[in-house]
C-alpha positions in Angstrom: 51.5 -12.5 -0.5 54.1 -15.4 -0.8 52.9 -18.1 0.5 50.1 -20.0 2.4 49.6 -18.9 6.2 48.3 -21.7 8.4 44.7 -20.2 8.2 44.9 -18.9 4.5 43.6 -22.3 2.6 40.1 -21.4 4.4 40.1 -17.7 3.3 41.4 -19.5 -0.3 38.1 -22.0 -0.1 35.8 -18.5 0.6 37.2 -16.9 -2.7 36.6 -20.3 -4.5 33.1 -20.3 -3.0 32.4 -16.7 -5.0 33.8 -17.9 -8.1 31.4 -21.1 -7.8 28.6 -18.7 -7.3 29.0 -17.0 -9.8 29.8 -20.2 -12.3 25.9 -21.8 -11.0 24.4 -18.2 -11.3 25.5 -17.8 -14.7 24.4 -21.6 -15.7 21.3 -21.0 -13.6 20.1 -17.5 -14.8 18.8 -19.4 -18.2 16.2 -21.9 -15.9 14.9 -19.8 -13.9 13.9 -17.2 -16.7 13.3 -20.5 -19.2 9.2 -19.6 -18.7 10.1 -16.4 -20.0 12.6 -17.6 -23.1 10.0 -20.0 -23.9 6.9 -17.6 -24.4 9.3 -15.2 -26.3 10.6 -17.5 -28.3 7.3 -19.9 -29.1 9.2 -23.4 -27.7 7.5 -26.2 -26.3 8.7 -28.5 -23.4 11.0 -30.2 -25.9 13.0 -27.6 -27.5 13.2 -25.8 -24.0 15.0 -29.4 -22.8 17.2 -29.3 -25.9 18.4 -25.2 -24.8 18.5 -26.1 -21.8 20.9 -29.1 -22.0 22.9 -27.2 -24.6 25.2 -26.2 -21.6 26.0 -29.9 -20.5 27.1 -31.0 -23.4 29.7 -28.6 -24.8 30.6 -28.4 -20.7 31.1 -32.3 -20.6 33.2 -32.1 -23.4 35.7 -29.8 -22.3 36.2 -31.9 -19.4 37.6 -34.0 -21.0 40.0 -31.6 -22.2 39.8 -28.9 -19.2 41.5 -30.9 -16.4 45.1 -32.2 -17.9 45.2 -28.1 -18.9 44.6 -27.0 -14.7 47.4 -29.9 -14.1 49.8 -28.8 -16.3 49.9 -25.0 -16.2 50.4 -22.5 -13.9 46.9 -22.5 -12.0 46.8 -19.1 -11.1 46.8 -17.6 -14.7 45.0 -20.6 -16.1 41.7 -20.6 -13.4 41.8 -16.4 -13.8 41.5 -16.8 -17.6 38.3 -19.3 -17.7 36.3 -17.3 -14.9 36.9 -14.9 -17.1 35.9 -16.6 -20.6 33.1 -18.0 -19.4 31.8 -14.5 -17.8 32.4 -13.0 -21.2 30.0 -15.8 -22.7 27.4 -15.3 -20.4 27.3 -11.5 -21.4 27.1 -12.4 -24.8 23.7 -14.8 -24.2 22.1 -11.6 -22.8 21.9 -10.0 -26.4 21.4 -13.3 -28.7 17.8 -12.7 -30.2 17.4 -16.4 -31.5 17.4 -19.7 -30.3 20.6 -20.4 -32.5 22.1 -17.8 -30.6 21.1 -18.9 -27.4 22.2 -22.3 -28.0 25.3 -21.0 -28.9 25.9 -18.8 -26.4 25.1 -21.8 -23.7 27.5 -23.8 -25.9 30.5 -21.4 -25.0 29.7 -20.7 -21.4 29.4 -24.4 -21.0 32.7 -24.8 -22.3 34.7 -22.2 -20.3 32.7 -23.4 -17.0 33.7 -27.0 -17.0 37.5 -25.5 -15.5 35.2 -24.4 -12.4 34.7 -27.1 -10.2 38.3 -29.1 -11.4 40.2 -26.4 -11.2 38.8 -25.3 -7.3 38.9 -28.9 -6.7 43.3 -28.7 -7.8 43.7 -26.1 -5.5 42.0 -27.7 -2.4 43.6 -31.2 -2.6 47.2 -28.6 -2.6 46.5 -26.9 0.6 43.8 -29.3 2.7 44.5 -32.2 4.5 42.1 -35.5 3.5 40.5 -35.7 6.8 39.0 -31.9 6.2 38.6 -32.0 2.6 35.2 -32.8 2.7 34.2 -29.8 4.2 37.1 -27.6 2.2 35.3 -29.1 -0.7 31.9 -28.3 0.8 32.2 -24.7 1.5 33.5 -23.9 -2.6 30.6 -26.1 -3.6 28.1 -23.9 -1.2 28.9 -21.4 -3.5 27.1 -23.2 -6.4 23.3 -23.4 -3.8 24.3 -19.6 -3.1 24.4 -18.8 -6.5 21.5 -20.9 -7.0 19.5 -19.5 -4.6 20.2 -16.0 -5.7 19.6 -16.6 -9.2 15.9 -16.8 -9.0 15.8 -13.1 -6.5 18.1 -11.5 -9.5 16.7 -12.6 -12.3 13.0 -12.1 -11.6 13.6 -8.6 -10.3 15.0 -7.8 -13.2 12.6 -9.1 -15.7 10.0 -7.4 -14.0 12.2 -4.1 -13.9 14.4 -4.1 -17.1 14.2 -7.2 -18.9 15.7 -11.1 -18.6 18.5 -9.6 -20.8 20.0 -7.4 -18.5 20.7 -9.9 -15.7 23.3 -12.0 -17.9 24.6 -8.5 -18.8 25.3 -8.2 -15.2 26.6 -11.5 -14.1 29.2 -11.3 -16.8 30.6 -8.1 -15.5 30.8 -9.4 -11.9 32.7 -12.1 -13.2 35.2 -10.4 -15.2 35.9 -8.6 -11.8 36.5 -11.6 -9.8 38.8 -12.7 -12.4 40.9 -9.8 -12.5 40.8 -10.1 -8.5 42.3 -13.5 -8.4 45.1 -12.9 -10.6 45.9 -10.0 -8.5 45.4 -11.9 -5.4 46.4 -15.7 -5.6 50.1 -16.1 -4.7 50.2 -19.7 -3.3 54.4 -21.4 -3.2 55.3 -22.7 -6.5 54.0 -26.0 -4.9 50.4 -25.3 -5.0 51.0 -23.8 -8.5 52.8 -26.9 -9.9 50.8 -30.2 -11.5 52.2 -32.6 -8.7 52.6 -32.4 -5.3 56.3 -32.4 -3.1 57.2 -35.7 -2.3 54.9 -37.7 -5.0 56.1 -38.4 -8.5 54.5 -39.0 -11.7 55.4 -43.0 -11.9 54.5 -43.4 -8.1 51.0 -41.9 -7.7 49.7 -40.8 -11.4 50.0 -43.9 -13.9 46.8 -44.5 -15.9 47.3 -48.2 -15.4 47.5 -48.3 -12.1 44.3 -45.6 -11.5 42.2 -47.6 -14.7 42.8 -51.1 -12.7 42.3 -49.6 -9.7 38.1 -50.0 -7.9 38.1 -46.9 -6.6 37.8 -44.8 -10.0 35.2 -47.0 -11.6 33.3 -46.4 -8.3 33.9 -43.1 -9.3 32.2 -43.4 -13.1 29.5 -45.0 -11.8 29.0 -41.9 -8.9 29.3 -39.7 -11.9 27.1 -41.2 -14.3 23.9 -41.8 -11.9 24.6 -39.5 -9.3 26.1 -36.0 -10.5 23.0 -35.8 -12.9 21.0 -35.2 -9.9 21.9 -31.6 -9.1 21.0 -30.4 -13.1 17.9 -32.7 -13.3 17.2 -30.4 -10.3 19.1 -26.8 -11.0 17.1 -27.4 -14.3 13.5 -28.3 -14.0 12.4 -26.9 -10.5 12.1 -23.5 -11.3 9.6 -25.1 -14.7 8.0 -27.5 -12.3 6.7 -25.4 -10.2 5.6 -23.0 -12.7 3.7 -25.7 -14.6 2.8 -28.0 -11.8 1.3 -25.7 -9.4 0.7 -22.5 -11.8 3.0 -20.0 -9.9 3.4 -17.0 -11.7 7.1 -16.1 -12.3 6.9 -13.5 -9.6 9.0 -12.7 -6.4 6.7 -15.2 -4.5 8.2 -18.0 -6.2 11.9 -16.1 -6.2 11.4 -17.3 -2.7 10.2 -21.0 -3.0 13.2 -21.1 -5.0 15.1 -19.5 -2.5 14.3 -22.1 0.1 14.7 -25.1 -2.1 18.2 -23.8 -3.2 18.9 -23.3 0.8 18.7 -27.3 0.7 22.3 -27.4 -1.3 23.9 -25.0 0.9 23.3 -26.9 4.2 24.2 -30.0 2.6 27.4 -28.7 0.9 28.8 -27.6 4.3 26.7 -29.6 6.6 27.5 -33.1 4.8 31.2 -32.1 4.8 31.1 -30.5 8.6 30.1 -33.6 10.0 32.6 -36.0 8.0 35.7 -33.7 9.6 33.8 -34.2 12.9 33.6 -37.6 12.9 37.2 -38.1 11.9 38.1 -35.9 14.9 36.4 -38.6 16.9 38.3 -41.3 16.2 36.8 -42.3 12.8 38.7 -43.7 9.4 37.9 -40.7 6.4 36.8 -43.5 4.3 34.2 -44.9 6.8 33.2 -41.6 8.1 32.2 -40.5 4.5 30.2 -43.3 4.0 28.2 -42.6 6.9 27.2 -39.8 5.6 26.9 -40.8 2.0 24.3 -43.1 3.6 22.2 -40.5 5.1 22.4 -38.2 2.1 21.1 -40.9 0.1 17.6 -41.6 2.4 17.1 -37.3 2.0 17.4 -37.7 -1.6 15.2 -40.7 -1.6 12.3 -38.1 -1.0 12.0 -37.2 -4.3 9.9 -39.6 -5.5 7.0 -37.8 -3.3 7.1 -34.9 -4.6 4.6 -35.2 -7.2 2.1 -36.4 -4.6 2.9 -33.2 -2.3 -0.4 -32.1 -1.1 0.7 -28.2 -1.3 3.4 -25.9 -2.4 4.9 -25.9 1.1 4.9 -29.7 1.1 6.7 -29.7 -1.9 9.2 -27.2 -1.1 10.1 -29.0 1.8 10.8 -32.2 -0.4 12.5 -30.8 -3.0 15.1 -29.3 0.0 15.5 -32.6 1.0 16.4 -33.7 -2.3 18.7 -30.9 -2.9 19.9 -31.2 0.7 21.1 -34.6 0.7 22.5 -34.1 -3.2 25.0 -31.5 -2.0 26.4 -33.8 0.9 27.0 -36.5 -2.0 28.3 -34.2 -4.0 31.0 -32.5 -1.3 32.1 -36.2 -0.1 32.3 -37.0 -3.9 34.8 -34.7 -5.0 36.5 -35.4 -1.9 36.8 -39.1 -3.3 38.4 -38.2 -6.2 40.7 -35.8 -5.5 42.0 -39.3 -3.2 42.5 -40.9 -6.7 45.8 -39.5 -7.7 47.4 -36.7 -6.3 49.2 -35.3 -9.4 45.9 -35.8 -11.8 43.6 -34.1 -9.2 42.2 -31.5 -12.2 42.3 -34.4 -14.9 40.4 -36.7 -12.7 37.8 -34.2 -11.6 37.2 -33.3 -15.0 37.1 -36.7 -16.3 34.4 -37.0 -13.8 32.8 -34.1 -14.6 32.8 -34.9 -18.0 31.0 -38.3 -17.6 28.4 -36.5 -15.0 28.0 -34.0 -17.3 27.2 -36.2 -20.6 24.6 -38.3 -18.8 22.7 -34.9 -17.1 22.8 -33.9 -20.6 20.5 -36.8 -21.9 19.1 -36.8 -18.7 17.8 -32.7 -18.4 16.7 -33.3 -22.0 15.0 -36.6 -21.7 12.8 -34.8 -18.8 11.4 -32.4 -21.1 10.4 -35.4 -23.1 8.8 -37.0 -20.9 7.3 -33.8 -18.9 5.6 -33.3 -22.2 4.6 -36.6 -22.7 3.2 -37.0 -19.1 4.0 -35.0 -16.0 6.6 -34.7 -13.9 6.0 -37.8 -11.6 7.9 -40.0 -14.0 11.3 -38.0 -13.8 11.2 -37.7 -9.9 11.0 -41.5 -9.6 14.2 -41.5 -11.7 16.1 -39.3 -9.9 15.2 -42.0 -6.5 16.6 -44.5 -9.2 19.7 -42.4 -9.6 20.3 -41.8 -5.6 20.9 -45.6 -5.4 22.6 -46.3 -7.8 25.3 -43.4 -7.7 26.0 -44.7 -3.9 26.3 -47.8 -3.9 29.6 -48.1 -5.7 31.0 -45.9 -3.6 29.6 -47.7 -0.6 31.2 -50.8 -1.7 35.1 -49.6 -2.1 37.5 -49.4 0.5 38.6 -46.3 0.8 40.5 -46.1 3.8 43.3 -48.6 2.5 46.6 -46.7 1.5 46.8 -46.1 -2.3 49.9 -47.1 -2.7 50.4 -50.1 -0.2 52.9 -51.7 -1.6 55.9 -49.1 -1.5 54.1 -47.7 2.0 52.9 -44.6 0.8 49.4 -43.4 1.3 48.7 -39.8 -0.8 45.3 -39.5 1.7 47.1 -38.2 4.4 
């Protein structure tokens, strides 16, 4: 395989979509068996926040770090090589016997996951035209509410058969096999392996001062900061909501409530990005067609607030899909944004991104086990409405459709 095919960048967005599966199952596997971990291990609501966030943290750090390394070398060997670190991590959380080693262990997987999303996000700005983007970026990011909503099937079955334990066991030995798949596999033109794109040089398209005085990437930090929290707040806590909320046993009864909720992202990962390439087929600018449906994934998030008020399991099932339905369409038109930002820093922006997103769901996943504790769950779902609005509006309030590089007539949103 020498080079990319007219239809291969879709075939190279469903082998992104497994890798993302397997990056949310892995990150997921902890929440969903947190009841579990917690009994076992004696923790209150608190210290299970503090494990729990112990991911975020070491995984916003790296982004900072993660994204200039997917720009700079060769992204074939590079991507291969974290998929693979970061399986080998979750293997060894499967036999840690402390919450030191847990912590660590979530440490380490947080760290070799944050080249997940920037580093799919690289390759899909190389091979996808803006106008489909969206949706390219949509169907790797389904892979994150597949993996979620397989997480809660395989980790339940197999505490009930073998033990919590052996599912990370298991999750880091399909990883190791992707990885040694996509090495094998990806052999994109020397193009899509390089940092910058044909045509678009370093002092044209990448320079810090221009992005930094530029309003489209503080839109973007402010997006990151109130709106990528969303999807942990969520990948987090529902599992422990629903166990503590509405006493559901950790059975496969609620394996399938998960399953349903988690069916939420999925829709809205391709769905969100599906209609954005529709509407630019019809006529409308990317910018203002991604805002349209920024807007309407912002009123399904806005259902969050009711879910503490649900008046049954059903009821809040359905709200919590909305939620996670309209979070995945942000989230797809998002990343499409910011791989708009500068074509040769696509994996140093995402990650920059990711970094900030990642800090702030830190303090945020943590800051819910505070204040679940303290009072409930209604408290947190009112701030994730908060955080709906305020992620969007930013991005609401930037023109996106105007050429980034106006003055010497080149536009890198083609």
């Amino acid at each position: 395989m020498t080079s990319i095919t007219p239809w291969r960048p879709w075939l190279v967005c469903a082998v992104l979509l497994m890798a993302t599966a397997l990056s949310y199952l892995d990150r997921q596997a902890l929440s969903v068996v947190a009841p579990l971990v917690r009994e076992e291990l004696r923790l209150d609501n608190a210290q299970l926040g503090l494990l729990l966030s112990a991911f975020f943290y070491s995984y916003a750090a790296m982004h900072l770090f993660v994204g200039a390394i997917l720009d700079r070398f060769n992204i074939r060997y590079v991507y291969g090589a974290f998929v693979a670190a970061w399986s080998l991590a979750q293997a060894c959380t499967g036999v840690a016997r402390t919450f030191g080693a847990l912590f660590a262990g979530r440490m380490a997987l947080g760290i070799f996951e944050a080249a997940a999303q920037p580093g799919a996000a690289r390759i899909i700005a190389r091979l996808v035209p803006a106008r489909d983007r969206t949706l390219a970026n949509g169907i790797m990011m389904s892979g994150g509410s597949i993996g979620a909503m397989v997480a809660p099937l395989v980790m339940i079955s197999l505490a009930s058969a073998v033990g919590w334990r052996a599912g990370f066991l298991l999750l880091g030995g399909i990883g190791l096999l992707w990885a040694f798949f996509w090495v094998l596999w990806f052999r994109p033109p020397a193009e899509v392996l390089k940092g910058h794109p044909a045509g678009i040089t370093q002092a044209e398209a990448d320079r810090w001062g221009a992005i930094l005085r530029g309003p489209r990437f503080w839109a973007g930090v402010a997006g990151a900061v109130f709106g990528i929290p969303i999807i942990h707040i969520s990948s987090s806590w529902v599992p422990t909501f629903f166990v503590q909320e509405w006493k559901l046993p950790l059975t496969a009864g609620l394996g399938v409530y998960l399953f349903l909720v988690y069916l939420g992202l999925d829709l809205g990962f391709v769905g969100g990005g599906a209609a954005v390439s529709l509407l630019a087929r019809r006529g409308w600018r990317v910018g203002r067609a991604r805002k349209a449906v920024l807007v309407v994934s912002t009123a399904c998030m806005l259902c969050a607030c009711a879910v503490p008020w649900a008046p049954s399991v059903p009821a809040a099932v359905a709200l919590v899909f909305l939620l996670n339905l309209g979070r995945a369409s942000y989230g797809a038109n998002f990343l499409a944004f910011n791989q708009d930002l500068a074509p040769g820093r696509v994996g140093t922006i995402a990650g920059l991104m990711g970094a900030i997103g990642a800090f702030s769901g830190a303090l945020l996943v943590w800051a819910v086990g505070v204040l679940s504790k303290a009072s409930g769950f209604k408290f947190p779902f009112l701030i994730v409405r908060l955080l709906a609005v305020l992620g969007v509006i930013p991005l609401l309030a930037v023109d996106w459709d105007r050429p980034l590089l106006e003055k010497r007539g080149i536009s890198c949103a083609k």
